[in-house]
C-alpha positions in Angstrom: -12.8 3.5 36.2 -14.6 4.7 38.9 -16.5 8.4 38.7 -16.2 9.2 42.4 -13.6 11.8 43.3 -11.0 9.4 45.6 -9.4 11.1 48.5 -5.4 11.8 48.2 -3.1 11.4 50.7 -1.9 14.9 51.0 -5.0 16.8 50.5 -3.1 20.0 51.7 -0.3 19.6 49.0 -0.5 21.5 46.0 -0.8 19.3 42.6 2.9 20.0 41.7 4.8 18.4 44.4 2.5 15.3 44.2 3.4 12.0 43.2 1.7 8.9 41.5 3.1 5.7 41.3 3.2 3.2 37.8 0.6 1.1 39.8 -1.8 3.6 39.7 -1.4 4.8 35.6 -3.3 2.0 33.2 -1.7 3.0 29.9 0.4 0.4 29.3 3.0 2.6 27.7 3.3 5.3 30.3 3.3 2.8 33.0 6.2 1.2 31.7 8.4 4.5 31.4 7.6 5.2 35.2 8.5 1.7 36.5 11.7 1.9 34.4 12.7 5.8 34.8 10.7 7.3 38.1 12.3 7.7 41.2 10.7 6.2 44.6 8.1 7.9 45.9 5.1 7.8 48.4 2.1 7.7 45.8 -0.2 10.5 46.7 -3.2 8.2 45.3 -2.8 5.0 46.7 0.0 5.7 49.4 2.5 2.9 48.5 6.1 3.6 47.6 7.5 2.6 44.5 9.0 4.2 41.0 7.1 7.0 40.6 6.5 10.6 38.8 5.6 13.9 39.9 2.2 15.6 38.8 3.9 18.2 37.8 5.8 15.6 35.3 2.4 13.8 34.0 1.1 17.0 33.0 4.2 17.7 30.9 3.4 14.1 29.4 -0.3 15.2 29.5 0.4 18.3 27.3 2.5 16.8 25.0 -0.1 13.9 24.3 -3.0 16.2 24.0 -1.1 18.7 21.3 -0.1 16.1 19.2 -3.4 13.9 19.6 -6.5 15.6 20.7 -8.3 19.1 19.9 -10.4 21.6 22.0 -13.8 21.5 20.8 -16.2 24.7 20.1 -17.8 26.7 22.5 -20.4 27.6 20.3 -22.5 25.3 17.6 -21.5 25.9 13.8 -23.7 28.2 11.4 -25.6 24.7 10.3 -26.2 24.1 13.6 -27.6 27.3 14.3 -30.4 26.7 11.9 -31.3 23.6 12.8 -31.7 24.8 16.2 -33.9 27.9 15.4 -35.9 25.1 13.5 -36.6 23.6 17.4 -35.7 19.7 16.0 -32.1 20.1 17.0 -30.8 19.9 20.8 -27.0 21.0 20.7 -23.9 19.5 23.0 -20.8 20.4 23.0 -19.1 17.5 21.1 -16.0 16.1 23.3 -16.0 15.0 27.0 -14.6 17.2 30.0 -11.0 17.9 30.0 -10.9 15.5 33.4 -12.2 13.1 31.5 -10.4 13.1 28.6 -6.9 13.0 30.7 -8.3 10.5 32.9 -9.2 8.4 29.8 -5.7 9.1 27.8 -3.6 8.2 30.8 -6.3 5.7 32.3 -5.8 6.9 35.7 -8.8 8.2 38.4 -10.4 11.1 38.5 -8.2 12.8 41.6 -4.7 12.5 39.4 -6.5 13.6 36.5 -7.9 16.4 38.2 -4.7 17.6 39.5 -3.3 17.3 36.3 -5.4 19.6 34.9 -5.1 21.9 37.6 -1.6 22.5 36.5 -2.0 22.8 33.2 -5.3 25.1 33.5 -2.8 27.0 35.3 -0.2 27.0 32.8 -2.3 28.1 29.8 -4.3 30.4 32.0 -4.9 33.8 30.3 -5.8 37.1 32.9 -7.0 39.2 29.4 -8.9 36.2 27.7 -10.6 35.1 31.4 -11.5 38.8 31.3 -13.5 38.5 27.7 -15.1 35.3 28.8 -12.8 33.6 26.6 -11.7 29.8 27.7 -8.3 29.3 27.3 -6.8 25.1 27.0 -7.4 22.9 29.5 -10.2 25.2 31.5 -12.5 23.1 33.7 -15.2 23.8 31.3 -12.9 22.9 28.5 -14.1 19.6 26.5 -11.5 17.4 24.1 -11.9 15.1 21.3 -9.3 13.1 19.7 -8.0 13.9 16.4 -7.4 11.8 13.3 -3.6 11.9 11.9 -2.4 14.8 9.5 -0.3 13.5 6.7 0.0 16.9 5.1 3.8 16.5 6.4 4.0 13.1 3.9 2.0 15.1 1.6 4.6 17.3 0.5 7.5 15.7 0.9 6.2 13.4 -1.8 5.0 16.6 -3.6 8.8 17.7 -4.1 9.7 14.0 -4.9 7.5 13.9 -7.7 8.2 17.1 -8.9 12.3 16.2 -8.2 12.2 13.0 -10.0 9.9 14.7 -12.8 11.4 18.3 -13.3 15.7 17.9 -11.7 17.1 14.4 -11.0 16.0 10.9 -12.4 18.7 9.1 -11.8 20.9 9.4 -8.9 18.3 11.4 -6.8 19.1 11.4 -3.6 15.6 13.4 -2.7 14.0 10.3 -4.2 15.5 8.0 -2.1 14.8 9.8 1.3 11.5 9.8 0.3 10.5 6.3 -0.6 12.6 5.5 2.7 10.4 7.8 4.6 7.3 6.2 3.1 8.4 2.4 3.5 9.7 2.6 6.6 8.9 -0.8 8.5 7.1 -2.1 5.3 7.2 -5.7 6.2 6.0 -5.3 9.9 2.6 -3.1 8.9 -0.9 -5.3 9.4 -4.5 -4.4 8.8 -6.9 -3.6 11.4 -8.2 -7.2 10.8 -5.0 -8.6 10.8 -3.5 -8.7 7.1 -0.2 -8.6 6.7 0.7 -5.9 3.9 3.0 -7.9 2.7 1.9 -11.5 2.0 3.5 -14.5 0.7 2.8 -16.3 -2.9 4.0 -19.5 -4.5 4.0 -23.3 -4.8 1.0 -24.5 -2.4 -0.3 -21.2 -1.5 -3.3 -19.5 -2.0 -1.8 -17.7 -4.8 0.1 -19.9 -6.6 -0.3 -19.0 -10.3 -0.6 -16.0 -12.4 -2.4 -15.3 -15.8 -1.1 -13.6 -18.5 -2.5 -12.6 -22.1 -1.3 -10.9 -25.0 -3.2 -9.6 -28.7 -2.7 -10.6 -31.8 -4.1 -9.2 -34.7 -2.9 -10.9 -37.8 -2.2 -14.9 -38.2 1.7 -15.2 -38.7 2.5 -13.5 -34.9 -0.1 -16.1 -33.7 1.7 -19.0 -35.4 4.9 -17.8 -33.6 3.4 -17.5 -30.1 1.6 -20.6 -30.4 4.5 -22.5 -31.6 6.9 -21.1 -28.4 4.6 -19.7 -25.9 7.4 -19.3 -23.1 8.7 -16.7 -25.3 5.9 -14.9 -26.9 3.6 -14.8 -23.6 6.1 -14.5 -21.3 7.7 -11.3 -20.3 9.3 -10.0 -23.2 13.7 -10.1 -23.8 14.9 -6.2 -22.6 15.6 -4.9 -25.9 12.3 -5.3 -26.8 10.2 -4.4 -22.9 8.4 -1.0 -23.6 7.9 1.6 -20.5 4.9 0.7 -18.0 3.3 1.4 -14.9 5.8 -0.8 -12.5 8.8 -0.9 -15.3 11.1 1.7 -17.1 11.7 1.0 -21.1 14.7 -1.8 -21.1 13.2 -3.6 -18.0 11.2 -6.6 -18.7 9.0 -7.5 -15.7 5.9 -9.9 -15.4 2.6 -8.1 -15.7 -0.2 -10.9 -14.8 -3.7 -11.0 -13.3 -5.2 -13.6 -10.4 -7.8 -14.7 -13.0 -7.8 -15.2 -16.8 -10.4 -13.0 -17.3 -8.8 -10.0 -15.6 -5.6 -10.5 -17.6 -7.8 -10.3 -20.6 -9.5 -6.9 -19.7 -5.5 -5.3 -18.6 -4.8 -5.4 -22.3 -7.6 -3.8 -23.9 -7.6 -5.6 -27.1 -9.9 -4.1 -30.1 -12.8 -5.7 -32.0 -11.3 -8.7 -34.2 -8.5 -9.3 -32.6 -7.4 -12.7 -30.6 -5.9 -12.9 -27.8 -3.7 -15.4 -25.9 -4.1 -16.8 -22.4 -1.7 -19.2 -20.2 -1.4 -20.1 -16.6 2.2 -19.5 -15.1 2.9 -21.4 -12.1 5.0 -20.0 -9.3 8.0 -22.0 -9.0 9.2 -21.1 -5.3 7.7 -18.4 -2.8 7.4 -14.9 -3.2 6.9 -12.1 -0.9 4.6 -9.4 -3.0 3.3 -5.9 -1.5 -0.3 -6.0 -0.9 -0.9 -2.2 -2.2 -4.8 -2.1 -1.5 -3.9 -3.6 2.2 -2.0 -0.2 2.5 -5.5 1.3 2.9 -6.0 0.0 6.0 -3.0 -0.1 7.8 -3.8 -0.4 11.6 -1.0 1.3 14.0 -0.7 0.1 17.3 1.1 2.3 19.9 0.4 4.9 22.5 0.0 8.7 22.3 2.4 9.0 24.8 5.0 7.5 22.7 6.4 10.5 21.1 7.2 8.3 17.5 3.4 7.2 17.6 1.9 10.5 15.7 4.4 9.8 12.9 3.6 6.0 12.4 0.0 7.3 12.2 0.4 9.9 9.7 2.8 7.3 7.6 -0.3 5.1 7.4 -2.8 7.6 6.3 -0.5 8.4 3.9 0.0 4.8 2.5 -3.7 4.8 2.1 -3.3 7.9 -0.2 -0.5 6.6 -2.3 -2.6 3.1 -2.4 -4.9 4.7 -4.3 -2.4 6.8 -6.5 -0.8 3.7 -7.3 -3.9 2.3 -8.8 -5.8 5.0 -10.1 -6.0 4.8 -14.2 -3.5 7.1 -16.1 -4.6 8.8 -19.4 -2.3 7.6 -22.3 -1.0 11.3 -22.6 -0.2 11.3 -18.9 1.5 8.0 -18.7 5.1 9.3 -19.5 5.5 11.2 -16.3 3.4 9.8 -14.2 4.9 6.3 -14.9 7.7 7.9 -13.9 6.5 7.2 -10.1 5.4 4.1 -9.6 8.6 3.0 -11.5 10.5 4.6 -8.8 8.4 3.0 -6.0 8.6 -0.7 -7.8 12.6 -0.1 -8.6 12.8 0.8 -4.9 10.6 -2.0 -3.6 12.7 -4.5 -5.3 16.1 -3.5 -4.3 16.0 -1.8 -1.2 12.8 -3.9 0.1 13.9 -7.0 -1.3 10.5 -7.6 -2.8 9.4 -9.9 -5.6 6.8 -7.8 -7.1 3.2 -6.0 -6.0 -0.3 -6.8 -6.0 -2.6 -4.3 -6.9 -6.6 -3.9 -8.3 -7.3 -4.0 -11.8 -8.4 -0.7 -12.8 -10.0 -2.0 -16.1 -11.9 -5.0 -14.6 -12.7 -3.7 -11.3 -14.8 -5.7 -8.3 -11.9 -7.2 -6.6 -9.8 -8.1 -9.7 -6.1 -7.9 -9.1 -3.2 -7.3 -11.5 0.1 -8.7 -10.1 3.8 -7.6 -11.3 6.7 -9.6 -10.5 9.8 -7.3 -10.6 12.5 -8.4 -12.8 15.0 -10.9 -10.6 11.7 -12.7 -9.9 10.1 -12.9 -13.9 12.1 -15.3 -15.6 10.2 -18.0 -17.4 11.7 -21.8 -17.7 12.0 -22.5 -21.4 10.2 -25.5 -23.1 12.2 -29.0 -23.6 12.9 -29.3 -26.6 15.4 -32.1 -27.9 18.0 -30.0 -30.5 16.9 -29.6 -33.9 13.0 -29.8 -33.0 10.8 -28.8 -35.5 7.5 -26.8 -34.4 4.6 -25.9 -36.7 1.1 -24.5 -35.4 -2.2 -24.5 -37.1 -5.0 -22.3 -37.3 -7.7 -23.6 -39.0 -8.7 -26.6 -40.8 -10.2 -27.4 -44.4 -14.1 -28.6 -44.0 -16.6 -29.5 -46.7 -18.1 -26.8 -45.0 -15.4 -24.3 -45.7 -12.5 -23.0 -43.0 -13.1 -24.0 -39.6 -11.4 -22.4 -36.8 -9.2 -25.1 -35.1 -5.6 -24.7 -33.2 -3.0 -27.3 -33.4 0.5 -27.1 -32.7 3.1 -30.2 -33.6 5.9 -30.3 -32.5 8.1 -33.2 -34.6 11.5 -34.2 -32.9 14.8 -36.1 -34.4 15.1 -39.9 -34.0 17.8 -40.7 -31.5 20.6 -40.8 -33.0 22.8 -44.1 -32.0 25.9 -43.4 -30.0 29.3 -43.9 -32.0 31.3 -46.8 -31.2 33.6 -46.7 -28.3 32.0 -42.7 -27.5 31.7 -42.4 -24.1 28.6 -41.2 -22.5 28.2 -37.6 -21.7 29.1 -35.9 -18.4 27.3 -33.1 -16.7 30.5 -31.4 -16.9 31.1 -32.3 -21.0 27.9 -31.0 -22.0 28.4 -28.0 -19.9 31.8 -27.7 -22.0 29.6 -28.7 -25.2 26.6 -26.3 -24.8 29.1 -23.2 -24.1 31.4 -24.2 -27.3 28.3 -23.8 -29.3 26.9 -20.5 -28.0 23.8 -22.3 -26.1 24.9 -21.3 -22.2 22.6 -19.8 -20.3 23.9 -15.8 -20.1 20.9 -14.9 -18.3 21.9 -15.4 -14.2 18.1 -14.9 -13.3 16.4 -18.1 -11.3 13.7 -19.4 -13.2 10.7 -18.4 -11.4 7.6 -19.0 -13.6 6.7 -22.5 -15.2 3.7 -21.7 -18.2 1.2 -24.8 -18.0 1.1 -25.7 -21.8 -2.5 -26.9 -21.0 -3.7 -24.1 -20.0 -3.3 -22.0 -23.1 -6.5 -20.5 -24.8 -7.5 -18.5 -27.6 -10.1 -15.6 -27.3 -11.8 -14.5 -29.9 -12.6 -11.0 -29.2 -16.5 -10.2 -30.6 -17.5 -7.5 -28.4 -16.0 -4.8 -25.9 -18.6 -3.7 -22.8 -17.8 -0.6 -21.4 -18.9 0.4 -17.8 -19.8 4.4 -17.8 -21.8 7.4 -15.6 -23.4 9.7 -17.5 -23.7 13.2 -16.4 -25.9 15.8 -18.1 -25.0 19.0 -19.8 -27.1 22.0 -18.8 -27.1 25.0 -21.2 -28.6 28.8 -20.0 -29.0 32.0 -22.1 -28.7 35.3 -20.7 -29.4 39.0 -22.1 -26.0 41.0 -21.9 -26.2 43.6 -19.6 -23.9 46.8 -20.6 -21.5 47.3 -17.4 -22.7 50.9 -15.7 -18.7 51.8 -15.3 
């Protein structure tokens, strides 16, 4: 952009009555709005005629732009900034660039539009009692202009009443609640990172993420045996009557909780001193779109300030990076029944208005860039073990040594011989055992897809020796003081 003031066409016309043209505005969005709504005109700036707008019209677009977008910087330095000048290592300037500038920049157009742009809006703000003070009033020639970041306060407190809605009135059925998550997730699917993550990514079957960890304690032998013996049961999400309330998950909905690595799924559970714990690898068995939550962070909007929608796609994103981190931050065991009580709203919505599989989010126990995953219910069935009918399963702790008990896991499972088929019996149809299998109560009443495959090989058992905790410690300072008797 050139800095030399170009000469206009109609030097003698006030700035009002001028026109510019779409050829001569560089922002891509206000260009486009002129070529498709202004009317033909002889451009004042370049002389051609084609769809164009008045000055007087930019400036409206001008104004708009600049109250939603950019702020009138100080006059004067700040207090701080007073003392480092009387300290004389400090040389002051106005922060900003010249209102000129800063329209010429917004808009992208040369400095003789911009300057009769802010002609007419100098003239529109102009003040006869402030000009009398010294006072500068918006869009003064001395005036300079910085952009401003997005407020979110607007997001702020609409989630504000939804959590005290959802909390204090209405749990279920809450209309409120629903407006709000809606407000929040609008265009979920679409949002990207400033280096060009999608928020929400895809998981399964020959993808980077393409299995999930998940452990659970044990602290006495018998429960052991059990989970050993049918790991897709015990390891696995547990059946509803038995799934307690979590973080993603009210009481009565079983959901996956899992980590990216084992070690990770062994720190989510906390297990005391003594106690064992159980680790398998559960392979994703088709693709699965999961919500990215620390990608919400960065959410990167593109649009133009002169799109009057833009402000609010800016504030939704700062706002996604302040629920990101609400989502995530640890909850105090006291706290956890209300405060569950939002990010189960969030998850239920996710899943059935979103049509999400589940959510990705860091560990808050292991920290670094651990992650916690949490398929949502439809998408956290496990496939059952093959076992022929009447297999027996025993599992084995230790062993006898010369040298006394040795630890030592075994698990056998011992099946039926085949049993020899009747004379003249004809051989099974898909359809007869389907017939067979619901006559004897085994049909699958569950209407989930099987989503999660556990790797039998994979399973471990940890011994837990040790805990290590990660801390800051802050000292406590203590002061003594004579009382003083009050003189009223």
């Amino acid at each position: 952009m050139s800095n030399q003031l170009e000469p206009t066409l109609s030097d003698s016309d006030t700035p009002e009555v001028k026109h510019i043209c779409f050829a001569c505005v560089g922002e891509e969005f206000l260009r486009a709005e002129i070529e498709k709504e202004g009317e033909a005109a002889t451009c004042a700036y370049c002389g051609k005629q084609r769809k164009s707008i008045s000055i007087e019209q930019l400036a409206d677009r001008v104004e708009g732009a600049f109250e939603e977008h950019y702020r009138r910087t100080s006059t004067e330095p700040s207090s701080l900034e007073y003392m480092m000048l009387k300290e004389g290592d400090y040389d002051w300037e106005r922060e900003g660039e010249p209102a000129v500038w800063a329209i010429a920049n917004a808009a992208e157009i040369e400095e003789a539009p911009a300057t009769d742009v802010q002609k007419v809006l100098e003239e529109r703000h102009s003040d006869f009692d402030m000009a009398a003070m010294g006072e500068e009033c918006e869009f003064d020639s001395e005036a300079y202009y910085e952009e401003k970041g997005p407020n979110d306060i607007e997001f702020r407190e609409e989630w504000w009443g939804f959590e005290q809605s959802l909390k204090t009135e209405t749990r279920f059925f809450n209309k409120r609640a629903q407006a709000t998550l809606g407000s929040v997730f609008e265009g979920l699917a679409d949002h990207e990172t400033r280096d060009g993550r999608r928020v929400v990514i895809q998981a399964g079957p020959g993808l980077a993420l393409s299995s999930l960890y998940r452990a659970r304690v044990f602290q006495s032998s018998e429960p052991l045996e059990k989970a050993l013996e049918r790991p897709d049961i015990e390891i696995g999400p547990p059946p509803f009557e038995m799934a307690t309330a979590g973080r993603m998950n009210a009481r009565g909905i079983s959901v996956f909780y899992g980590a990216t690595e084992p070690t990770v799924a062994l720190a989510e559970i906390r297990p005391p001193v003594g106690s064992r714990v159980v680790i398998g690898k559960f392979d994703l068995l088709r693709p699965m779109r999961l919500l990215d939550v620390a990608a919400l962070q960065s959410v990167f909007v593109k649009g133009s300030i002169f799109d009057g929608g833009y402000i609010r796609h800016l504030e939704q994103a700062k706002f996604l990076g302040h629920l990101s981190r609400r989502i995530t931050m640890p909850v105090m065991p006291n706290d956890e029944p209300s405060n569950y009580l939002i990010t189960q709203a969030i998850a239920d919505y996710l899943a059935t208005e979103i049509k999400l599989d589940g959510i990705v989010y860091p560990s808050a126990q292991a920290g670094s860039n651990a992650q916690n995953v949490v398929l949502f219910r439809h998408a956290a069935r496990v496939r059952e073990m093959e076992l022929p009918p009447k297999t027996e399963i025993s599992a084995q702790l230790y062993q006898d040594t010369d040298e006394g008990r040795e630890t030592d896991y075994w698990v056998w499972e011992e099946v039926p011989p085949p049993e020899p088929p009747e004379a003249g019996e004809a051989k099974d149809t898909s359809l007869r055992r389907v017939l067979l299998s619901s006559i004897s109560g085994t049909h699958d009443t569950d209407g989930r897809e099987v989503t999660l495959h556990l790797d039998l090989t994979s399973i471990e058992v940890h011994h837990i020796t040790g805990v290590v905790f990660s801390t800051e410690a802050y000292p406590v300072r203590r002061h003594r003081s004579e009382k003083r008797k009050s003189p009223f």
